[in-house]
Residue, then its C-alpha position, 0 to 999 in steps of 0.5 A: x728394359x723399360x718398367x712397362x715391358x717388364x711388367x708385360x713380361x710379368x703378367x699374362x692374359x686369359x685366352x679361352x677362346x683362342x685355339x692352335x696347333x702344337x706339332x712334336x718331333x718324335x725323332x724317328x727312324x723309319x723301318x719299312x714303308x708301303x703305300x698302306x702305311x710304315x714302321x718306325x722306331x722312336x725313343x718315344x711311345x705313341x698311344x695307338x689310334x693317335x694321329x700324326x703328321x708325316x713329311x718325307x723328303x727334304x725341308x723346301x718340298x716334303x710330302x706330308x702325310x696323315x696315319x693313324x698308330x695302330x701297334x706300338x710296343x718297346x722293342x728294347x734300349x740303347x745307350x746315348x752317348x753319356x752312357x744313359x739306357x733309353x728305350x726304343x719303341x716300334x709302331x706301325x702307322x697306317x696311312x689315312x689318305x691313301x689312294x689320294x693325290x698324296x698317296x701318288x706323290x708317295x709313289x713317286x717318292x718311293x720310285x725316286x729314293x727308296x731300296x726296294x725289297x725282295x717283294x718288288x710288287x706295286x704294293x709291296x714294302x719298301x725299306x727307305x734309303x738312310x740318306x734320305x730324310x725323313x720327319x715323323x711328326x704329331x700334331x694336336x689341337x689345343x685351346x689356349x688358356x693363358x699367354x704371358x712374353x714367356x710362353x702359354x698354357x693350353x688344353x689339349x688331348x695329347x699327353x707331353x712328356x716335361x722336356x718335349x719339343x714342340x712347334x707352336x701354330x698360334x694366332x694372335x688377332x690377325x697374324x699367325x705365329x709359328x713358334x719353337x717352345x718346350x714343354x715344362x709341365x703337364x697335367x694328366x687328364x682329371x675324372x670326367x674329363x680327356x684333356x691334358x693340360x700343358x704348360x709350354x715355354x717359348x724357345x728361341x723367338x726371334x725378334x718380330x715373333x716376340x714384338x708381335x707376341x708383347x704388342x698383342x700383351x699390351x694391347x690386352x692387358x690394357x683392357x685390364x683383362x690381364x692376371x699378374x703371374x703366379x698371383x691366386x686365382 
């Protein structure tokens, strides 16, 4: 590694002006579905009236929809291999968009994969077959306070819990990233204030993301908007 690219490595850039989109895999299963909404189960809680991103089906073609977290409650635990005890709780999400074009290709989807229930009615429940996949998904707006080679700090008012997976929805001058990060710290909201403030890590970047992130480093820091990391504000 050259001196010049460690020291981009090594110092990061204010952005308050620049925002994005983190999306958070909650790892859920989903427990019953409608055309008015669904339950899930995941290891983690979701705050009610949050809004998450829900795609079924598979990866090249998913049906991606809105909802709204109206109930969640821990419903118990369970032992992950290793023998550790993590909770599992249930939510109910009602859907924001029905009666809208999604909600048609919601339909479809049920008629195609799912197990219907005793109550066969239009608007019945459905429980959705165990080989079908499902993503349940948050999404949140943040605003990029710092970016360094080795991930960003952000604003944002969604609480992460450190370990998080999250995917990063950036962009930087004219291109847009798409990034897999992790998150290593969080700081709850301050009186006065709803924002959390997020420390994010990037994982696995491949080659032209971390170019494109070190090109957009150097051309900053060379207008000496840069701060060595970790140096007293």
């Amino acid at each position: 590694m050259t001196e010049s690219a460690d020291r981009r490595r090594q110092r990061r850039v204010r952005l308050p002006g620049s925002h994005g989109r983190l999306v958070v895999s909650l790892d859920g299963t989903v427990l019953d579905i409608s055309l008015s909404g669904m339950a899930v189960e995941t290891q983690t809680r979701i705050s009610p009236h949050r809004v998450l991103t829900l795609r079924l089906g598979d990866r090249e073609q998913p049906l991606q929809l809105a909802g709204k977290v109206v109930w969640c409650f821990l419903h118990g635990t369970r032992s992950t291999p290793s023998g550790e005890q993590v909770p599992l709780y249930r939510a109910g999400i009602q859907f924001l968009d029905v009666l809208s074009p999604q909600a048609r290709e919601l339909l479809e989807f049920l008629e195609l994969h799912a197990i219907v229930t005793l109550d066969t009615r239009i608007f019945g429940r459905f429980v959705v077959s165990a080989t079908d996949p499902v993503e349940v998904s948050s999404s949140a707006d943040f605003r990029v306070l710092e970016l360094d080679a080795e991930g960003l700090t952000v604003e944002t008012a969604s609480g992460l819990d450190p370990q998080t997976g999250c995917e990063v929805e950036l962009r930087l001058d004219h291109t847009q990233l798409v990034v897999r990060t992790i998150v290593e710290q969080a700081t709850p909201p301050v009186a006065g204030t709803d924002h959390w403030v997020v420390r994010l890590r990037f994982t696995g970047l491949d080659p032209e993301a971390r170019g494109t992130i070190l090109a957009f480093l150097g051309g900053e820091l060379g207008e000496g908007e840069g701060v060595p990391a970790g140096d007293p504000e």
